[in-house]
N, C-alpha and C positions, 0 to 999 in steps of 0.2 A: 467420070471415073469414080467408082465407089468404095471404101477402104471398111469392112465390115470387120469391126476390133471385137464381135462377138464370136464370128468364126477364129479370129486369130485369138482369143484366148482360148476357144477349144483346140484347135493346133498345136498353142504355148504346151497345153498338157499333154502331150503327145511325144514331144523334145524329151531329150534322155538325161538333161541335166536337170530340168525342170519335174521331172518325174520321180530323181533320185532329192530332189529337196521336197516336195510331197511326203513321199516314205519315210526320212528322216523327220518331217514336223508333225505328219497324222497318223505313221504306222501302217505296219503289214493290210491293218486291215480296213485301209485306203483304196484296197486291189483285190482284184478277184483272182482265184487261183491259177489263170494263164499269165496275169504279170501287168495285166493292161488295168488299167486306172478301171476303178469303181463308182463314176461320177454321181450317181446317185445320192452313192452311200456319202462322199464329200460334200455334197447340196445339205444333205441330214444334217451333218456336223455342221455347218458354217453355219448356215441361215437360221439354225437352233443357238448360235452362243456369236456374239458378233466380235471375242476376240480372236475366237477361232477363225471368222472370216477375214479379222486386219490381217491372221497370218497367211492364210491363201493368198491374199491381195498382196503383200508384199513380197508373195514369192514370183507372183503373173504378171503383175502390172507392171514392172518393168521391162521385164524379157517384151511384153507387149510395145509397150511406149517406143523401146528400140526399133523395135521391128518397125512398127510405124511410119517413125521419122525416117529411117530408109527409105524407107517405100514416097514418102512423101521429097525424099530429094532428087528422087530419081525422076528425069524428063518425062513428063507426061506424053501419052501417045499423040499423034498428029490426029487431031479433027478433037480434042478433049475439051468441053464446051465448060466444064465445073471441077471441081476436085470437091469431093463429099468424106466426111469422116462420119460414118454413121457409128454410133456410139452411147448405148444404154446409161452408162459410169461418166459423158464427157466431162462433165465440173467436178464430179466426185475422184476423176483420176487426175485431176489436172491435164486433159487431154484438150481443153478450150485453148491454152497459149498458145496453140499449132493453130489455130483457125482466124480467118480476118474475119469470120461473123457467124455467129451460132443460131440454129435452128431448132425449138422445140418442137415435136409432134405430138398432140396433145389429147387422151380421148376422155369423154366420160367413165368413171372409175366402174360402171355398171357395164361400158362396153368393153372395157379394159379385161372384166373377169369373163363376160360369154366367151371373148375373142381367145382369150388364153385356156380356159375351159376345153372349146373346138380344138385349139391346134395342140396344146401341150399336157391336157387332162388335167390340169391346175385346178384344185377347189378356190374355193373365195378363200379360205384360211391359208394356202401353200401361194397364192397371189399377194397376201397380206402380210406373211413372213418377210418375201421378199423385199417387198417394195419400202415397208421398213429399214430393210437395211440400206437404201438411199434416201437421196433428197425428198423430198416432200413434191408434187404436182406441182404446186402451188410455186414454191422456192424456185423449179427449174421454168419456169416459164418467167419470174420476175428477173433471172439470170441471164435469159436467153435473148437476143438481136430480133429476133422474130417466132410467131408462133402460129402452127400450123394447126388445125384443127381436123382432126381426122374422127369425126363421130362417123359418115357416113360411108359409102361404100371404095373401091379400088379407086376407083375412074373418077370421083372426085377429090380425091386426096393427088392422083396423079393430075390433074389439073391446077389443083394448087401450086404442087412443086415448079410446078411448069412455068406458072405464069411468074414465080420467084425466081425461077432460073433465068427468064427473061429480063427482070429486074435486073439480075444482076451483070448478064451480056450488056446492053443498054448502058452501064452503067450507073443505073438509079439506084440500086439494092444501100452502094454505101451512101448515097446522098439521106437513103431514109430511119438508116440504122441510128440509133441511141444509145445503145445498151451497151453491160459494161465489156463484152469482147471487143467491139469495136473500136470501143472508146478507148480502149487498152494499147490495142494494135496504132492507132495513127500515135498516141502518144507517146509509145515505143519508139516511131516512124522519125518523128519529130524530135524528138531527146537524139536518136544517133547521128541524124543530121544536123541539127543546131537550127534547122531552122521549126518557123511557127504554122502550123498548114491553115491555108485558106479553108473556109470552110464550105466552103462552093464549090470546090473543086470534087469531083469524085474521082475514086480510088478504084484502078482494078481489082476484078471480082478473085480472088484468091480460094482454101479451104474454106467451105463452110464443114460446121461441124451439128450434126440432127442429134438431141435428147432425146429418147423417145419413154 
């Protein structure tokens, strides 16, 4: 099961309360003359001024975060092998506490711009805008439980995941993990129970949460 927080903040902007706090912070000319969000034109302003973007963020990323944790309490379907937070913003939103182990997917910044070029028309300078306004490459991968390297094509990226997802059925995933989600998670685990965890023991596979 896959929880894609990029479609759900396009969604968030869609919501009638979320659209009338827009209005109120960016103005009329937020919207295009049927009434419906100007996304464009709001990419212009945030990604050109980054206080303008804290204020978009602090109007989405909550309505988002809720929705979320909903969705992530609600019983998983029968045959659900992973719960995935896939998540561009995971550390920048504080969306990593939901997760028992974070996943970066990682490309070279030259495949990073063809790839975004092809699907979104992005020049190297409107790919640079953005990426500024997060984490650094470098930061999200020294953050992250594991990292995945996607320079190459579909079919090897999807074999990767795969063989991580096995990892993590198995049981080994948390035996191998380091990083500071995990490390976070047992000692959370630990502090509510009073007791100390073995460190041999492995931990059901839970949320993982993918940087990309």
């Amino acid at each position: 099961m896959v929880h894609d927080v990029d479609r759900m903040g396009h969604e968030a902007l869609d919501a009638p309360e979320i659209r009338d706090a827009v209005r109120r912070r960016f103005g009329a000319g937020a919207f295009r003359a049927d009434g419906s969000l100007d996304r464009a034109e709001v990419a212009r302003i945030v990604f050109a001024d980054p206080a303008r973007l804290a204020e978009l963020e602090a109007i989405v990323h909550p309505h988002v975060a809720r929705s979320l944790e909903r969705r992530l309490a609600a019983p998983a379907a029968a045959g659900t092998r992973a719960v995935v937070i896939d998540c561009a913003l995971l550390f920048e939103g504080g969306l990593d506490r939901l997760c028992d182990a974070t996943v970066c997917v990682h490309s070279d910044r030259s495949i990073r711009a063809g790839r975004v070029l092809a699907a979104r028309g992005w020049s190297d300078a409107e790919l640079a805008r953005r990426e500024a306004s997060q984490l650094s490459a470098d930061a999200k991968r020294a953050r992250a439980d594991r990292v995945l390297v996607n320079d190459g094509d579909e079919e090897s990226l999807r074999e990767a995941a795969s063989a991580l997802l096995a990892d993590a059925e198995a049981g080994r995933l948390a035996e191998r993990l380091a990083g500071p989600a995990a490390r976070r998670k047992r000692d959370e685990e630990d502090g509510r129970s009073g007791r100390r965890r073995d460190p041999s023991a492995p931990r059901a596979p839970g949320p993982e949460g993918t940087e990309r």
